[in-house]
C-alpha positions in Angstrom: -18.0 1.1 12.3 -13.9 0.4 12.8 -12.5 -1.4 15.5 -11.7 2.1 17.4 -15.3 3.2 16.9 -16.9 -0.2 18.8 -13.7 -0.1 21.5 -14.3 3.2 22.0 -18.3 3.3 22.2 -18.4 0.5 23.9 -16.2 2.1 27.0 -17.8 5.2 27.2 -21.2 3.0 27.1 -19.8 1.3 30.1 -18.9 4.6 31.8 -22.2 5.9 31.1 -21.5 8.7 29.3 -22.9 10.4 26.3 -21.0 11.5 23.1 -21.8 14.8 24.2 -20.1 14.7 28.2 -17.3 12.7 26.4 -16.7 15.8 24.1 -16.8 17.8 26.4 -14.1 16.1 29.0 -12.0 16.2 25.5 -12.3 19.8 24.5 -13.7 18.9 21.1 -17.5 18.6 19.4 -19.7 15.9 20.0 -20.0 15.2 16.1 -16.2 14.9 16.2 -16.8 12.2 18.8 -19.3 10.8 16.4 -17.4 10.9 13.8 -14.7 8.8 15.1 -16.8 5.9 16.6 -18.0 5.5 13.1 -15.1 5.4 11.5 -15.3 8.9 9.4 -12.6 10.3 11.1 -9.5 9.4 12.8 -8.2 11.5 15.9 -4.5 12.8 16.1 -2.0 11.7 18.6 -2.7 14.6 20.7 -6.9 13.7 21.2 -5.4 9.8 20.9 -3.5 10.8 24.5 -6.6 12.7 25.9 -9.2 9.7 24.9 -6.7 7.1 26.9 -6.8 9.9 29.8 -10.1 10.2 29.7 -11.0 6.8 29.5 -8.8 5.0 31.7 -7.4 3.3 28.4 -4.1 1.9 27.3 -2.9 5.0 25.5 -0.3 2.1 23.0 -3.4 0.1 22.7 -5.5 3.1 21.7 -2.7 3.9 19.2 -2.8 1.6 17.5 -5.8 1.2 17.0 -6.6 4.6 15.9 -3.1 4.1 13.5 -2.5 0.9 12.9 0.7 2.2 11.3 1.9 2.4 14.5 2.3 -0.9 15.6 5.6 -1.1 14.1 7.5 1.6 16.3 5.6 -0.2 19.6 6.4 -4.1 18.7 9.6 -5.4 19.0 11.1 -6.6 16.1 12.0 -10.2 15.6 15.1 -9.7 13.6 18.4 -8.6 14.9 19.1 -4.7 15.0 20.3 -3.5 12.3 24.4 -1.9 13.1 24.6 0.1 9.7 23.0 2.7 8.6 20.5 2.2 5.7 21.0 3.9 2.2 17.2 5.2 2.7 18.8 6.9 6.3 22.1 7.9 4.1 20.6 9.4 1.5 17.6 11.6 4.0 20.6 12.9 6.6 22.4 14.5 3.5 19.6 16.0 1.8 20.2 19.2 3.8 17.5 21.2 1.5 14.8 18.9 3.0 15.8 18.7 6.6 16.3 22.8 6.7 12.9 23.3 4.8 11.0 20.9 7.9 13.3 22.5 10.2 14.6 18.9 11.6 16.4 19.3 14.4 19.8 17.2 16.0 17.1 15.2 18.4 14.3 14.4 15.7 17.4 13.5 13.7 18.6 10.8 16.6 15.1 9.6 16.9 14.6 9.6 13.3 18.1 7.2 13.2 17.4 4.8 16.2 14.2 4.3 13.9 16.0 3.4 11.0 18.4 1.2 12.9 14.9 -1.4 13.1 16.1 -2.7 9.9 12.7 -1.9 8.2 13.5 0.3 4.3 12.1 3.6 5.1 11.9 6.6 2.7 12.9 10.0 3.1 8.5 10.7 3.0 8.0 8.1 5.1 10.8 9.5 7.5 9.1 13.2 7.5 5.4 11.5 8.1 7.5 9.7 11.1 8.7 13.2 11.9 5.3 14.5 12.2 3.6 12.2 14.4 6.4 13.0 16.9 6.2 16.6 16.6 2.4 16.1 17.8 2.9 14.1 20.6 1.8 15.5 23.8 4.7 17.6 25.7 6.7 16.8 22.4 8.7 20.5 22.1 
């Protein structure tokens, strides 16, 4: 079992519900439920936010620990800003061909930069994964 799976059993022990009336509130099976407490599956962004709701969780805590990956967008950085723009960010805004074939728009592109700007080398892959766990963000349009 992960460290999502025990958080997450363990609260809903403690609210005294089932896998079941849990799945239920979500919208989703109870084996999916299942299968994230032990650790078979992880949930998207989308069920992350619903879980939280659900809950009464710290939606940022539950984020991370459903993606750890994500800890780097929510912690502040200990190095100074970067103030240029990264080859990585140079080379992904004038690969037109790639940002017209995932339909990036002029605000993913801004979000996508301030990103960048953490002073972390990100690829143009990692940039689009980036661009997909935004896209499925609750209310994201």
């Amino acid at each position: 079992m992960t460290k999502l799976g025990e958080f997450l059993k363990a609260r809903r022990t403690a609210l005294g519900l089932t896998q079941r009336s849990l799945a239920q509130k979500l919208s989703v099976e109870a084996s999916h439920v299942g299968f994230i407490e032990s650790g078979r599956r992880k949930p998207s962004l989308k069920l992350v936010a619903r879980i939280a709701e659900t809950l009464g969780l710290d939606p940022q805590e539950l984020l991370v620990l459903a993606h750890p990956e994500a800890r780097v967008l929510l912690s502040p950085t200990e190095s100074k800003p970067r103030t240029t723009q990264a080859p990585s960010w140079q080379r992904f805004i004038q690969n037109s061909a790639l940002l017209a074939r995932h339909h990036v728009t002029k605000g993913e592109l801004q979000a996508l930069e301030h990103l960048s700007l953490l002073g972390a080398a990100i690829s143009a892959k990692e940039f689009l994964a980036i661009l997909t766990l935004i896209r499925d963000i609750p209310g994201h349009k």
